[in-house]
Structures are given as C-alpha cells and as structure tokens.
Phi, psi and omega in degrees: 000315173322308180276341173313299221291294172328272200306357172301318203285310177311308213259323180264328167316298186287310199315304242256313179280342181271309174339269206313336173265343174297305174315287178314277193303339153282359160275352215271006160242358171267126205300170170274150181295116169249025185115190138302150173298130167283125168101327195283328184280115157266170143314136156299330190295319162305306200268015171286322182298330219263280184319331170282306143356272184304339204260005161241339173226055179217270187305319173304268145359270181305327150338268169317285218285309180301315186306310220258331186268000199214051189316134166220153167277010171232144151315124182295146186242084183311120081078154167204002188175116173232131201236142154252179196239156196323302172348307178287318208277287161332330186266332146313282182310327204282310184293292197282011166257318160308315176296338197280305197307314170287336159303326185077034195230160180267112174299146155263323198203132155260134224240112178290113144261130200260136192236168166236147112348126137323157169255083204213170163256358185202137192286183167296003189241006161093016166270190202263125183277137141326317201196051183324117185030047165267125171303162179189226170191171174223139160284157149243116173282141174242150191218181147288108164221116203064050156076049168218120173267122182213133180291150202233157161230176175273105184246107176300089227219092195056042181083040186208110194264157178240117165309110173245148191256157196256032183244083171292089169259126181313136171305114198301317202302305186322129171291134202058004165268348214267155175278158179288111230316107157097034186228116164282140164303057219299343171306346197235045182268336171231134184221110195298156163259109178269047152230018182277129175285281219263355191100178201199104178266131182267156170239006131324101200267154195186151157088041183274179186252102195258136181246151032252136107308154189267184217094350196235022212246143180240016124328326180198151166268336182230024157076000000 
C-alpha cells in the first residue's frame, strides 16, 4: 500500500516539474513588463505634427522628382508608412538573438535604414522588386566592434559562426582607395565577406507592406 501511495506521489511530483517546466520555457523570452520604454512614448498629438511636417516638405519633392525622371499619367505615390505584422516582428528578433547568441556577440540596437526599390520588376539575381521605386527601409541588429556600433551579419567560418560587421570600408592605407578626409565610402558601405568558408546569414528585415493604397492611413484622409 505503502509503495502505492509513494509512486502516486512521484508521478504527480514530476507531472507538477514538467508543467512548471513547460511554463518557464515558454515565458523564459519575454521580458518582465516594466511600463512603457522611458524617453521613447510620443503623443498622438507629436506624431500628427510630425506626420504633417513630412508630408508638406517632404512628400511633394519626392513626388516632383520621380514624376520628373520617370513620366506618367498617374502621379507617383511616395511610401507614407510600411507595417509588418507582430508575429514577424518576433519571430524576428527571436531569429536575431539566436544567431547573435551563437556568434557570441551582444545586440545594442536595431538600426532603420531608409531606402528605394529599383525602379525595375526584378533585383539582379532575378528575384521580384516588391515595390518599384518606392522608398522604404530595412532593419539591421548592431553590435560592438572596436568600440564602433555597427550593423552585423553571422558568418560559419570553419564550423565557428562569427558576428562580422557589413560595413567593409576600404583601408585608407591602400594606395588610390582612400576617400577624401571626412567623406564616407558609401559604395562600399555593405560589402559580403568573400572569405566566409561556411556561408553567411544576413539579419536584415525587409519587404514590409509599404503604403499607401489611400485610405488605410489614419493619419489623413486623404493621404
């Protein structure tokens, strides 16, 4: 009877560690709630201002310019906003901390760079522009590397992946490479490392649902 009771007892003690441990790994990546980011939460009433701001010295002037190197009977329609949906955006960060984990590097920041679309239907390697020559932006994770914050990719380099930062800027030292004093190399500012062995995984998100069509802005009515 005795021996009953005990394995009763075993079998809901581990049920009672495996729960409590399922529970922990699923909780075990969300940060604890602390509020709002302190200094980052604007008002609505800032980003209305902010958003009329672009859209009067802004929107015109890319407007005007495309129109003019690219003739049509409809007007170019400048970007006003590109969303991912939450999912991704986790499954993002959830993708780049792993890989940073496996680099064995720190993220510091993720970093918008704003950007166009070729004005083309397909990039050079033949996949599909998304959104002919529409602005738009891409994320990056930034990490330290010589006391410099630089965006990064992952490199498998004899079976040992490694954080390499993408900013490859040509050696000043090199003869006829070098730039002219306080001027960046912006051609060579993303350069793959063609000494990676093992391949090279980018971290860089892209290819969000950039708007408008109008109507969907709730910012303006009539975009």
């Amino acid at each position: 009877m005795k021996s009953k009771t005990t394995n009763r007892f075993l079998l809901l003690f581990f049920a009672t560690v495996m729960i409590v441990s399922c529970v922990d790994s699923v909780n075990h990546n969300e940060p604890p709630y602390e509020g709002p980011p302190k200094g980052n939460i604007i008002s609505v009433e800032r980003a209305q201002e902010m958003y009329n701001n672009y859209s009067q010295r802004r929107v015109p002037i890319i407007q005007e310019y495309e129109d003019s190197i690219v003739p049509s009977k409809e007007k170019f329609t400048p970007t006003r906003y590109v969303e991912y949906d939450l999912k991704t955006i986790k499954q993002y960060i959830a993708f780049i901390e792993h890989e940073a984990k496996q680099a064995e590097v720190d993220i510091n920041t993720l970093r918008f760079y704003l950007t166009n679309y070729p004005n083309s239907d397909k990039f050079p390697n033949g996949d599909a522009v998304k959104y002919p020559r529409r602005n738009t932006f891409f994320i990056i994770p930034t990490a330290d590397f010589d006391g410099e914050n630089v965006g990064f990719s992952v490199e498998e380099i004899d079976g040992k992946y490694i954080a390499v930062p993408v900013n490859k800027r040509r050696d000043s030292n090199d003869k006829g490479q070098s730039e002219p004093e306080g001027q960046v190399n912006e051609a060579g500012f993303f350069i793959a490392n063609s000494a990676a062995v093992g391949g090279s995984t980018s971290l860089i998100l892209n290819d969000g649902t950039a708007i408008p069509p109008p109507g969907t802005n709730p910012f303006s009515v009539d975009n």
